[in-house]
matplotlib code that plots the C-alpha trace (Angstrom):
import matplotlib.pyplot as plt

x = [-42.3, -38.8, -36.1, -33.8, -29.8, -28.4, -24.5, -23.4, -23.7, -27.0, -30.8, -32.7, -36.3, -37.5, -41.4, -42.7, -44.2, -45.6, -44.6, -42.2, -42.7, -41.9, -44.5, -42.0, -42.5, -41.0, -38.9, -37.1, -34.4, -33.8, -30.8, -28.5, -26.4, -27.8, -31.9, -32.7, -31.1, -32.8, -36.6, -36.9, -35.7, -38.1, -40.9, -39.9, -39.8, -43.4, -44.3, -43.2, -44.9, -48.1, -47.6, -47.6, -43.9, -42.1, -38.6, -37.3, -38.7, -36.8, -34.6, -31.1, -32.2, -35.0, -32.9, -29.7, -31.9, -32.9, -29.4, -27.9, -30.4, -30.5, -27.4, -25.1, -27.5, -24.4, -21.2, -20.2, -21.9, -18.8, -18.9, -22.5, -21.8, -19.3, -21.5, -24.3, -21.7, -20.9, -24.5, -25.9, -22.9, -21.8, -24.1, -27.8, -26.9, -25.7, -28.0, -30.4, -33.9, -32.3, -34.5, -31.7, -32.0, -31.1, -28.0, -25.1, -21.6, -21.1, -23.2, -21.2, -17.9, -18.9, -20.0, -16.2, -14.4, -16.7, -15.9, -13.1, -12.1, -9.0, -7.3, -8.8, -11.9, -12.4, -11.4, -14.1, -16.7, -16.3, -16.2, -19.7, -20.9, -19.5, -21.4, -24.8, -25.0, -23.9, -26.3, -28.8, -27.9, -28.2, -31.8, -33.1, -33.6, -30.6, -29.6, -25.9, -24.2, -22.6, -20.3, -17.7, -15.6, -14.8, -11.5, -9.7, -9.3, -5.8, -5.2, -5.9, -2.9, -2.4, -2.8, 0.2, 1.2, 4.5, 6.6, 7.1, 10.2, 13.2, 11.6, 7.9, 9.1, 11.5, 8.8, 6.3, 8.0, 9.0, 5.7, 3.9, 6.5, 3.9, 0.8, -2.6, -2.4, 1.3, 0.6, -1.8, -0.1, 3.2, 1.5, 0.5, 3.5, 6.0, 3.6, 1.5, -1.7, -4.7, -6.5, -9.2, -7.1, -5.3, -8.4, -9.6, -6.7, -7.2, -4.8, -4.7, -3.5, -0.1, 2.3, 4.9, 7.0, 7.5, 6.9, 3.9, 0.8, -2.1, -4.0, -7.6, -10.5, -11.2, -13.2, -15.4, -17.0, -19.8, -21.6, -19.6, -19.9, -18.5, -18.9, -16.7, -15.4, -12.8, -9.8, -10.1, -8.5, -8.2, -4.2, -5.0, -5.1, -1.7, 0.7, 3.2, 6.5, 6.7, 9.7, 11.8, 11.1, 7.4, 7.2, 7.2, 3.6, 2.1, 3.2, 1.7, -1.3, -2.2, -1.5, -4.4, -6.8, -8.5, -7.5, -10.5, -10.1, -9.2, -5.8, -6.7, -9.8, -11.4, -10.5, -13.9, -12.6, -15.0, -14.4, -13.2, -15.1, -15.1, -15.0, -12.7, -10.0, -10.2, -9.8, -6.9, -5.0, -6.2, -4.5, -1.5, -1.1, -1.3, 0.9, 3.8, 3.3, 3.9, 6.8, 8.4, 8.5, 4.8, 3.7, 0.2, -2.1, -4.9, -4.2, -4.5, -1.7, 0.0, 0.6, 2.8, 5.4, 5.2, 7.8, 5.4, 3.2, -0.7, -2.0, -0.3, -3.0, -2.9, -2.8, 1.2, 2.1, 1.3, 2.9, 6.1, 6.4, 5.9, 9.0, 10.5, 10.3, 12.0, 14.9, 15.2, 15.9, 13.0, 12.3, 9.2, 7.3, 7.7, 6.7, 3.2, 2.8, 3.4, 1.3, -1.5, -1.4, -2.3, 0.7, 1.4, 2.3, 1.6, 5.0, 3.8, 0.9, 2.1, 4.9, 4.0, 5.6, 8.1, 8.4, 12.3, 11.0, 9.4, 11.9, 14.5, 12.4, 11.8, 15.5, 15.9, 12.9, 13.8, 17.2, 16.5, 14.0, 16.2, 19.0, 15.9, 14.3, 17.2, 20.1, 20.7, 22.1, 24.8, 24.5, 25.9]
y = [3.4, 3.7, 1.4, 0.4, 0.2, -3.3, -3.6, -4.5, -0.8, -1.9, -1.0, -4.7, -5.1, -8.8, -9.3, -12.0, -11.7, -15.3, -19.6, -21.0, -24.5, -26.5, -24.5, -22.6, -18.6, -16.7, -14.3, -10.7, -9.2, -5.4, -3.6, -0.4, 1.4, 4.7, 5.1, 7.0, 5.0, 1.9, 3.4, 3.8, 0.3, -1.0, 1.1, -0.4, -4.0, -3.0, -1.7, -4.1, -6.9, -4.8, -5.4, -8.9, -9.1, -11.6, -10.4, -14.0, -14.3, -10.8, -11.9, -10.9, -9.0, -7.4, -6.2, -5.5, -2.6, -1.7, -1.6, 0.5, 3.3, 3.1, 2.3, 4.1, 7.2, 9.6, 7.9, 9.3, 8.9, 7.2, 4.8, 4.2, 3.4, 1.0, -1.1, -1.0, -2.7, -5.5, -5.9, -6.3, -7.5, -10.5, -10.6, -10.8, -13.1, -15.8, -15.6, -12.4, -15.3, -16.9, -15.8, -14.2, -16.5, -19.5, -18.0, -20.4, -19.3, -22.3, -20.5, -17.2, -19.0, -20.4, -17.0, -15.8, -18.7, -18.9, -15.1, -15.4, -11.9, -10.7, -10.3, -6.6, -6.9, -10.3, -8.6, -5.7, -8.8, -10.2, -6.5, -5.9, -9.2, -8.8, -5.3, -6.2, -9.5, -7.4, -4.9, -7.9, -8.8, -5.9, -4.8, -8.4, -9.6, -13.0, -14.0, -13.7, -13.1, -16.5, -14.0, -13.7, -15.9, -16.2, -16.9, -15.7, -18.6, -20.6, -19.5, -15.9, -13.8, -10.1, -8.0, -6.4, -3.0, -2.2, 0.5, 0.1, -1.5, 0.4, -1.4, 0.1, 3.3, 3.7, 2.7, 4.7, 8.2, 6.8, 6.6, 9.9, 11.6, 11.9, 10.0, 12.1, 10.8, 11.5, 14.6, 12.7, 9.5, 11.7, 14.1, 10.9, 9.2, 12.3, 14.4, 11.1, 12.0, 10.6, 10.0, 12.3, 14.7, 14.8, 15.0, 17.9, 20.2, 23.8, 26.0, 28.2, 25.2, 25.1, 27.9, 27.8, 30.3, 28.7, 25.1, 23.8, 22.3, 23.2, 20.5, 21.6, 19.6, 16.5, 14.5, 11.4, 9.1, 7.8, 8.7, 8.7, 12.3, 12.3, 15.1, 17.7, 17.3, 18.0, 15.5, 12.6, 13.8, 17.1, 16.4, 15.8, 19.8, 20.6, 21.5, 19.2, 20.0, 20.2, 18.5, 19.9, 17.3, 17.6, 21.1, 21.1, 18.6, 20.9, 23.6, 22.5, 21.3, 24.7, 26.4, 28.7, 27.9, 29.7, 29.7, 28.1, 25.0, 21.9, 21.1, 17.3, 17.4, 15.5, 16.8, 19.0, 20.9, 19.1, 17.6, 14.4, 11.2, 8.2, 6.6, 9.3, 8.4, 4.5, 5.2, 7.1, 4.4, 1.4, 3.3, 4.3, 0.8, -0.6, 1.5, 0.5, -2.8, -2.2, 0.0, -2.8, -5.3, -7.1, -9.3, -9.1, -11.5, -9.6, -6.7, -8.3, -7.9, -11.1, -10.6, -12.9, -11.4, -8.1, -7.1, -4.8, -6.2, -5.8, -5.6, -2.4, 0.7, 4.1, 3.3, 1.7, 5.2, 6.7, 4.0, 4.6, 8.1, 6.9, 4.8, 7.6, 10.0, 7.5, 7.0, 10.6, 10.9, 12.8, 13.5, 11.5, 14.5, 16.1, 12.6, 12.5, 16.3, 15.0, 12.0, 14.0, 11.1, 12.3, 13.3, 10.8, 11.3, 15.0, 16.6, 16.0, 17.5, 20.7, 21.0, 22.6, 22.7, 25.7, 26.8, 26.5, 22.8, 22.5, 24.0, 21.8, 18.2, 19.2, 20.0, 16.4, 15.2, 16.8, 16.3, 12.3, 12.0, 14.4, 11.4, 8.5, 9.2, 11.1, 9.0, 6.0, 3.1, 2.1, -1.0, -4.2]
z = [22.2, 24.5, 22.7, 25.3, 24.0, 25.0, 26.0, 23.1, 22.1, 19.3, 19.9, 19.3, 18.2, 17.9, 16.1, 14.7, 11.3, 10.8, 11.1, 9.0, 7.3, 10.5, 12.1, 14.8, 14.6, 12.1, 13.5, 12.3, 14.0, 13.8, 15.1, 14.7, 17.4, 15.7, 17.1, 14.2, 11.9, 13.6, 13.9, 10.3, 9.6, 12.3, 10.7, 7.3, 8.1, 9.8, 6.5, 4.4, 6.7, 6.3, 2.4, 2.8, 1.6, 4.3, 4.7, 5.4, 1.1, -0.3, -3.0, -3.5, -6.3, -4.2, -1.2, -4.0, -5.2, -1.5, -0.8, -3.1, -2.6, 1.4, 2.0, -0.9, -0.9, 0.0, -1.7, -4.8, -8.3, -9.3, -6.3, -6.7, -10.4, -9.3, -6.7, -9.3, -11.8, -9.6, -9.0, -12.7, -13.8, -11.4, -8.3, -10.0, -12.5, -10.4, -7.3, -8.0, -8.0, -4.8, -1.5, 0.4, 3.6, 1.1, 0.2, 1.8, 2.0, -0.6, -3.1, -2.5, -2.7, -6.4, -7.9, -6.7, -7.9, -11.4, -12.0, -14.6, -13.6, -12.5, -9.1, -8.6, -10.0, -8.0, -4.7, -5.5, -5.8, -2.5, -1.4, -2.9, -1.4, 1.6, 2.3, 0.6, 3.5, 6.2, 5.9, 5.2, 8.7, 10.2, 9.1, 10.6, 7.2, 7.7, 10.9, 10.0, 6.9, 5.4, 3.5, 6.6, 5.3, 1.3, -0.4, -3.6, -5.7, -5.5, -9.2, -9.3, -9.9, -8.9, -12.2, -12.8, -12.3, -14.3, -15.6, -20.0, -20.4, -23.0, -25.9, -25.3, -24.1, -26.5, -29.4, -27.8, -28.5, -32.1, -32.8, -30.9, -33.5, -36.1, -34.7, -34.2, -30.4, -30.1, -27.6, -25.8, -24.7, -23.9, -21.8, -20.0, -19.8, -19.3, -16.6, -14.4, -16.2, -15.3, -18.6, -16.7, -16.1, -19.2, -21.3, -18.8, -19.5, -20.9, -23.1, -20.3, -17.8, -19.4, -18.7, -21.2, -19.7, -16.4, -18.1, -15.7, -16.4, -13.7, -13.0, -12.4, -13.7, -15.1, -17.4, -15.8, -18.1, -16.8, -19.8, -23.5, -23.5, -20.0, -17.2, -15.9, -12.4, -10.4, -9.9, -8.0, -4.8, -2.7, -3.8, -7.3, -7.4, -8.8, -10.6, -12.8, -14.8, -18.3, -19.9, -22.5, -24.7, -24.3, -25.2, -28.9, -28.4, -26.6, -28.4, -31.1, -29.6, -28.0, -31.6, -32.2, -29.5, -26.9, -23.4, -22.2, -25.6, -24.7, -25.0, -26.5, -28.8, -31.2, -34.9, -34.9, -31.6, -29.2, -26.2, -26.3, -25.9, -24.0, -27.5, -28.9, -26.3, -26.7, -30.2, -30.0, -27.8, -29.7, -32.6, -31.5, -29.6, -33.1, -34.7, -31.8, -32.7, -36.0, -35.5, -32.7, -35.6, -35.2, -38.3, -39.4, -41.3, -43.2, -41.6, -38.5, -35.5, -34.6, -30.6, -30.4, -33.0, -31.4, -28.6, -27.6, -24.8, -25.8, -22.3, -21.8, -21.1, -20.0, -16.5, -17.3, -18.2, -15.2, -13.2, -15.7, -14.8, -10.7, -11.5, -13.3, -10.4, -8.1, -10.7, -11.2, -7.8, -7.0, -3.1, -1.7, -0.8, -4.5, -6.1, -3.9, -5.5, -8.7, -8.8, -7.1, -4.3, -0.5, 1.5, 4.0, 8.0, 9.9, 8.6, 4.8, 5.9, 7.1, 4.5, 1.1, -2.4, -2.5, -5.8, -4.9, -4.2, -7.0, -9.8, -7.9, -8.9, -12.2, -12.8, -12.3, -13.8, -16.9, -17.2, -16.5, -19.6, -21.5, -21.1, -21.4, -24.0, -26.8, -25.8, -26.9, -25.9, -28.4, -30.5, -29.1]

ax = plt.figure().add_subplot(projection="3d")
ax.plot(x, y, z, "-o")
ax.set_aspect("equal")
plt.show()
């Protein structure tokens, strides 16, 4: 059969596949600018017809599964992962029976505002929504998506993304003096770690002699175990300066191992864990509230006596040593390299990280934290 494109740029296919309750014919619409593409979804909604399975019936649930292994066949296993988190998680559970042609933009607009969730977990929600009715439009199964249109609730706030103020920075580097996860959290907050990438480095990424660490793999936990992969971006590829003042960790952290060891292990020399490196911040995060002045009750940590702010993660150290850069008076170019971020504009492109460049940054980057972090401030 010759399929015809229309001017609207899509190929159309209109069949009817039965009467609905009022007795008018019930109709399924199948269209995709690509002919390939829109054949084989043609030939499905054929097949599934020939099953006896009406598409106008196909719970969310139903085409939620459909969709995530048609449609995200080729994104990344850690995109996949997240699209089948927002599915089990928050989709299903609220409207997973519903057939999908009952779905209202009402109904969608209650699951959002009923979340409970953050501002960016919210926002990947209605992203998740958004793409699963779409694509239910577009393979005939709705008529049109009633998830065009769906708001953030009035009350959600932005998460926030902040640098650790001089009480938590400066308690932070009291307490990796002699905490098992001292090395860790420092290499994280004094080199823009990824925790990834921080639990992927090898002895033989860190050059002592020219005081860089090579940033080359990293860990992805999809699994507790985790896999080895390499960093998140093309740009996460680099190379990072080491500090004076971080030396002596990782001096002692690389201390009789192998160049291919781990730099951070758990204390039988395996990799670490998912579990190994929650455990090693949810200790040390206790022991800086401690060590900032927190009261406890049964051994328990009162938040609200502690200066220390609970909420602060791994994630605040990287965006502390982002601030850092920028108050060390880094050049843009040489923070991107740094952070691992891609280069922005055609020039950034094209320009690449001299090692005169480079030795010039990390002059100022060390000789900031040098002054940050062993200074300080005098008493009032």
């Amino acid at each position: 059969m010759q399929y015809k494109r229309n001017k609207d740029g899509y190929y159309r296919e209109t069949f009817v596949v039965g009467k609905k309750p009022n007795g008018k014919p019930d109709r399924v619409i199948v269209r995709d600018k690509d002919l390939k593409i829109f054949k084989r979804k043609v030939e499905e909604a054929k097949r599934l017809h020939a099953r006896g399975v009406s598409l106008g019936n196909v719970t969310v649930y139903e085409w939620g599964v459909r969709w995530l292994t048609v449609y995200k066949a080729n994104v990344s296993d850690e995109l996949k992962a997240h699209f089948k988190a927002k599915l089990e998680l928050d989709i299903f559970p609220s409207i997973g029976t519903m057939p999908i042609k009952d779905v209202r933009a009402s109904h969608l607009q209650e699951l959002i505002n009923g979340t409970g969730k953050g501002y960016g977990t919210v926002v990947k929600i209605r992203i998740a929504i958004r793409q699963l009715f779409e694509a239910a439009e577009t393979e005939g199964i709705i008529e049109r998506s009633p998830a065009r249109k769906l708001d953030l609730p009035d009350n959600l706030e932005e998460e926030e993304r902040r640098p650790l103020i001089e009480t938590e920075y400066r308690t932070a580097w009291d307490v990796a003096q002699s905490h098992l996860a001292g090395a860790y959290v420092m290499t994280m907050l004094l080199c823009g770690l990824r925790r990834g990438e921080c639990v992927g480095l090898r002895v033989a990424n860190v050059d002592f002699a020219r005081k860089r660490l090579a940033i080359q793999e990293a860990i992805r936990y999809r699994t507790n175990k985790g896999n080895v992969k390499d960093p998140k971006t093309r740009a996460g590829i680099r190379e990072v300066p080491i500090p004076d003042i971080l030396l002596p960790f990782m001096e002692r952290q690389c201390a009789g191992k192998s160049g291919d060891s781990y730099v951070f292990t758990k204390v039988d020399g395996s990799r670490a864990t998912e579990t190994a490196c929650k455990w090693w911040w949810t200790s040390f995060l206790r022991q800086c509230h401690l060590t900032a002045g927190a009261k406890t009750y049964r051994n328990k940590i009162l938040i609200e006596t502690s200066p220390f702010d609970d909420d602060v993660s791994p994630h605040y150290l990287r965006h502390t040593y982002s601030t850092d850069l920028y108050a060390a008076g880094v050049d843009e170019k040489a923070q991107d390299y740094f952070m691992g971020h891609k280069s922005k504009g055609v020039a950034h492109r094209y320009r690449k990280m001299s090692d005169e460049a480079f030795d010039r940054a990390a002059a100022m980057v060390n000789e900031y934290f040098t002054k940050k972090y062993l200074v300080r401030p005098s008493p009032l």
